[in-house]
N, C-alpha and C positions, 0 to 999 in steps of 0.2 A: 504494500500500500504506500501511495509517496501523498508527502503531505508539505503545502504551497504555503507561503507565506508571500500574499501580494503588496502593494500599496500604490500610491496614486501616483503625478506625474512630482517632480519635488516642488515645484513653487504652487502646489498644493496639499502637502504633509502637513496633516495636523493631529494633536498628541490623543487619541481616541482613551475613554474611559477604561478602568480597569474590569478585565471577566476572571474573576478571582474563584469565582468558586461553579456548581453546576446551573445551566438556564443565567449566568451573569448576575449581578449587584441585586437585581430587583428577584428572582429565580421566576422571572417570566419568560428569559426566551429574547425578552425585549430590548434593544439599548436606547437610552437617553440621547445618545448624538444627533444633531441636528445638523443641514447643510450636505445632507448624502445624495451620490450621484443615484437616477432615477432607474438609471441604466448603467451596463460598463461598454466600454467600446467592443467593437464586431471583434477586436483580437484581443478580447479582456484585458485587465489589468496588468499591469508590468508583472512580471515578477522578481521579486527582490532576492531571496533566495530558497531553496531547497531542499529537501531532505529523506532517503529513506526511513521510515519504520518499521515497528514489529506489530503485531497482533494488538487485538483487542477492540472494546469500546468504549473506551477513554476516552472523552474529548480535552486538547490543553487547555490549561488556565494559563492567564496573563494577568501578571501585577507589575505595572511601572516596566520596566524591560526587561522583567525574567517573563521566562515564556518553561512552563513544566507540563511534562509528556511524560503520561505512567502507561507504559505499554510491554509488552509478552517479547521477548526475544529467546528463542529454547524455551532451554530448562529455567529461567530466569526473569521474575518481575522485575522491571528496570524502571527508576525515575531518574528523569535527567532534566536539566535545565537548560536554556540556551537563552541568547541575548535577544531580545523578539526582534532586534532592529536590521541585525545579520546575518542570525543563523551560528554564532559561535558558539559553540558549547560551552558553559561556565563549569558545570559537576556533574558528575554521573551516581549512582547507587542504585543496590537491586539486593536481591535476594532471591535465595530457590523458590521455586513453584513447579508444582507437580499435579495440579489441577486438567482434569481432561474434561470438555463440556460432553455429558452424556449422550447427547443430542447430534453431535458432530460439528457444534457449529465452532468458532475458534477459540480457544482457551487464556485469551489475554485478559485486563482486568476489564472491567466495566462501569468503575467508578470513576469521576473525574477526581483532580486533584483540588484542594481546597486550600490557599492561600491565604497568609497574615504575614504584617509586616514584618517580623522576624521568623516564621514556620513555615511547612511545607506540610501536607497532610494527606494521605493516598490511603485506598481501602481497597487490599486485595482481593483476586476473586475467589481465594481462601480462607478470607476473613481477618489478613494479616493486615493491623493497622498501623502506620507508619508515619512517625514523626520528626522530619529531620530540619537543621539548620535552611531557613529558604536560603543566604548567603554562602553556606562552604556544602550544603547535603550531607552536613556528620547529622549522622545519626542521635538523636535528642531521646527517645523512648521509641517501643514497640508494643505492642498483646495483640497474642494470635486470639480473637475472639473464638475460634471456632472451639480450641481446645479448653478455655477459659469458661466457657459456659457450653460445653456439651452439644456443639451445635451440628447435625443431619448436615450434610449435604445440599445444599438448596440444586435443584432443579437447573438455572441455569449457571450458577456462581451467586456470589454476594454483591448485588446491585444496585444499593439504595446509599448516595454518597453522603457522609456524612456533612453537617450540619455548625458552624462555627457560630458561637454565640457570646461575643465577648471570649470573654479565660474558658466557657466551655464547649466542650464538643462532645454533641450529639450525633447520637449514632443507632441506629436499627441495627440490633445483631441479632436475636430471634432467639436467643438461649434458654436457658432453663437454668433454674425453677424461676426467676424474675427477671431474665436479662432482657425481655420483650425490646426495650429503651435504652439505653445505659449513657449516662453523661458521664465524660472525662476531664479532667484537670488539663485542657487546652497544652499548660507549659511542663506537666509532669507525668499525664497519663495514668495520675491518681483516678478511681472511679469514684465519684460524685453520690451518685445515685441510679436507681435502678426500675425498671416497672412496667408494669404489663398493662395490656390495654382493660383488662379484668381482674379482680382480687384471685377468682378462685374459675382456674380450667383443669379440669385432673377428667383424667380416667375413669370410667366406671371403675376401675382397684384404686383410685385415689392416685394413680401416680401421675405426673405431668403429661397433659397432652400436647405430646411436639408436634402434630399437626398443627394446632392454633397458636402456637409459640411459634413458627418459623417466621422469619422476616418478610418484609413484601421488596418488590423492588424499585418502589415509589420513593422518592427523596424527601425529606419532612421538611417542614416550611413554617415559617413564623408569620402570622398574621395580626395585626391589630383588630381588635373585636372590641365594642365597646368600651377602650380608655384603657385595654390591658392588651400585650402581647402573647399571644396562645401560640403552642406549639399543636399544630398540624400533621398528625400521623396516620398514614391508610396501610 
């Protein structure tokens, strides 16, 4: 898969808003930019530069001129950074994955990446959560959600990107006994709190029903509802 980074002619470059995290700033889809062309010319837009990829459904995030791509190369979830202006590479990082989608379709991640002014935040499609330097990509914390709360296999991978709120990050893992929700310590990957959309789903033998416990692959979202902010979960 090759993936383009265009822009306009230069005595029309102007500094476009940041798409920090998934669906952009608003997580509508939408950007706030105003003065866009209606159309691009018959031979599109320049292209500035270029680049092979690996696998997956990651779309990148852009804050200020890092541009981060969590994508499947092998054996290996890879985040890497580059200068959005060039195409130079700043840092690279990855980790194994061993994840096959059952289905056949490709085995890369499917979360986008979620940016803050000093972090980097990726969610494998093993459930591996990853938190590193957004300036050097050392590594800051990890938890493999899947092994941490007992989590099945989901169907296609783990696909509902987390959620940056302030110092926390929210995150749909589907675990058990109460990991339905779980917020993390943003800078330390302390767990916060935890919670299911229900007090009580068990088994006709009382044990957890990981049916209704697995996670969906809808993204959570914050909304203002009459003078409060709710958190949004399907």
């Amino acid at each position: 898969m090759r993936q383009y980074a265009a822009g306009s002619s230069p005595e029309n470059e102007r500094i476009g808003e940041d798409w920090a995290k998934f669906l952009g700033p608003r997580q509508n889809g939408v950007s706030g930019e105003t003065g866009l062309l209606d159309s691009w010319p018959e031979a599109g837009p320049p292209v500035i530069w270029e680049m092979e990829t690996g696998s997956g459904y990651s779309a990148p995030s852009v804050r200020g001129n890092s541009l981060v791509l969590h994508h499947r190369i092998k054996n290996e979830e890879v985040v890497e950074c580059f200068a959005a202006d060039s195409g130079k590479p700043l840092w690279k990082t990855g980790y194994p994955s061993r994840f096959r989608d059952p289905y056949g379709y490709n085995n890369g991640p499917r979360c986008s990446p979620v940016l803050s002014e000093t972090h980097c935040y990726t969610y494998g499609a093993e459930g591996k959560l990853l938190c590193v330097d957004i300036k050097t990509g050392k590594q800051v914390w990890m938890v493999e959600t899947a092994k941490k709360w007992q989590i099945p296999e989901a169907f296609f991978g783990v696909g509902s990107t987390p959620l940056l709120v302030g110092k926390v990050l929210l995150v749909m893992v589907g675990g058990t006994p109460n990991g339905g929700i779980v917020a993390f310590h943003a800078e330390t990957g302390e767990v916060l709190w935890e919670a299911v959309s229900k007090e009580s789903l068990k088994a006709p033998d009382g044990s957890p029903n990981l049916d209704e416990k697995i996670a969906s692959y809808s993204t959570m979202m914050i909304a203002p509802i009459h003078g409060r902010d709710l958190l949004l979960a399907f």
